[in-house]
Phi, psi and omega in degrees: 000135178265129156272359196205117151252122165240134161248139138079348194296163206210127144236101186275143160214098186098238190279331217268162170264102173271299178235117133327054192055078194259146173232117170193165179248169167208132190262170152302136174080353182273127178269061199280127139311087188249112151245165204169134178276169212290138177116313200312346176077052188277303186311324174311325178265340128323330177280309151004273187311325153230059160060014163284349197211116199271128157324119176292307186233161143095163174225176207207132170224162170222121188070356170134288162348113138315112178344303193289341180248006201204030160269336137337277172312339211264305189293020186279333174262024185200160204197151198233138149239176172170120184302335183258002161285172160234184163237187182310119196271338160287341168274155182285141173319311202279328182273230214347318196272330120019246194300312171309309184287013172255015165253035180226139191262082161261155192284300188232097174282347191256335170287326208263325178325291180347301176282351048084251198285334172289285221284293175311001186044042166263033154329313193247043176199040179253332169241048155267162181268160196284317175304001177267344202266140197269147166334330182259337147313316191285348189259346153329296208289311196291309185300326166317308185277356161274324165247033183317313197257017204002080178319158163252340147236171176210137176237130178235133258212092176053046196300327187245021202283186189048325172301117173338119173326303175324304215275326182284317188299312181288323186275357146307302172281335161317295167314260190354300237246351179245035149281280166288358191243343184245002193073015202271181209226133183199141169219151209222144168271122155204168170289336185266106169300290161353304203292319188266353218253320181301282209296328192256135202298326222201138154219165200221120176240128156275196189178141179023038164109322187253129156314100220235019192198136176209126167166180149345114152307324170256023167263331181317292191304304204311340201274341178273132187300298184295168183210144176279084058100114140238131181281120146262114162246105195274278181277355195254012195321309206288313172315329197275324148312317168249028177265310147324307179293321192271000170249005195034045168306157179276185216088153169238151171233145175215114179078218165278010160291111162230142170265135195229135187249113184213122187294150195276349143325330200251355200290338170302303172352289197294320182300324177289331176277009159286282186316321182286329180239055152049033159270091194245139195248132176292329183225145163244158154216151195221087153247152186295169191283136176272151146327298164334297193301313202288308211286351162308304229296312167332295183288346182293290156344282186307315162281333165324000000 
């Protein structure tokens, strides 16, 4: 079932197109990626999706309702985080999170704040004011505050930036598990490739406003020819430099390590012509193309 639609959106401001005539579905229970290098116009399309930002063309739906006529009902389900927003930086966690959960018709606000500040570890950051609070508090608080209303879709914005690996890790499995026990729905930004390659179903990359990649994280990687090659070489290393070089291979070195960027049909190929020009290496390791390699090699295209 789709929960979220946008055709066709578009946002000018003057002449330039910050988003371009962008298309996408989010099915239920679907975990979506919108990547992009900064500029690429992903937030200009979350404000859009809620309707904080008026489309110049195109339109945006959830659960079947338009947006532009049903936004009321639509946000009683649907809730924003973003690591680059605030809330009133002179009130305290507990008064924002508070004062936020009464634009909502919830059944017990003092049991849900509670679980709240339980699953995000803001006990003891409950009567702090929010400008006392460290980056990676405000984006507890802020992830808190996306499910006050426990949404049925959620867009999240950098959900883990700042945050300590241990704190990004539990609130990763936190998403996963109100995925499957709730249906939820979520579409999310982020830098961290890793991050979006665990959590996600689907990625969607823009680039100057256009879409320029829609699938799977992992057929998106299969589509990069190469995988990378690492060598430990010790006494023939200079041969091996310069053998590389005259054959104009890719690689990096780093200490006696070379990364060897090689298609992976070919790495026997490549490996015996080593062993021929009497270059031998003690240790390999071979990794394959990444979610990370393809949005280079891509995002790479689009500025040239």
């Amino acid at each position: 079932m789709i929960v979220l639609e946008a055709k066709n959106l578009t946002k000018k401001f003057g002449d330039f197109r910050a988003v371009d005539d962008i298309s996408f579905a989010l099915q239920e229970r679907e975990i979506l990626g919108l990547l992009g290098p900064n500029g690429a116009g992903k937030t200009t399309t979350i404000q859009m999706l809620l309707g904080v930002l008026t489309a110049t063309s195109g339109q945006v739906s959830y659960f079947g309702k338009d947006l532009a006529t049903h936004r009321q009902e639509i946000m009683e389900k649907v809730n924003f985080s973003s690591t680059y927003t605030n809330l009133p930086w002179s009130l305290t966690v507990k008064e924002n999170l508070t004062f936020i959960s009464y634009l909502y018709d919830l059944s017990d606000r003092g049991a849900k704040l509670s679980e709240l500040s339980e699953i995000f570890n803001l006990k003891q950051l409950l009567n702090e004011r929010m400008q006392d609070l460290s980056a990676g508090q405000l984006t507890r608080v802020n992830l808190a505050k996306a499910f006050i209303n426990s949404p049925k879709v959620l867009l999240l914005d950098e959900p883990t930036a700042s945050l300590d690996p241990d704190v990004a890790m539990t609130i990763r499995k936190y998403l996963l598990e109100q995925r499957a026990d709730f249906d939820l729905s979520i579409i999310i930004t982020s830098h961290n490739m890793a991050e979006v390659e665990e959590l996600c179903d689907r990625v969607i990359i823009i680039s100057s406003g256009k879409t320029i990649a829609d699938d799977t994280p992992d057929n998106l990687a299969k589509t990069i020819e190469l995988v990378h090659v690492e060598l430990l070489i010790e006494s023939s290393l200079e041969t091996a430099l310069s053998y590389l070089n005259s054959q104009s291979i890719s690689f990096a070195k780093q200490g006696k390590r070379l990364k060897i960027s090689v298609k992976e049909r070919e790495i026997p190929k490549f490996l015996q012509l080593l062993m021929e020009e009497k270059i031998f290496y003690k240790e390999i390791s071979i990794d394959k193309p990444t979610l990370e390699d393809f949005f280079l090699q891509v995002t790479a295209k689009e500025i040239k």
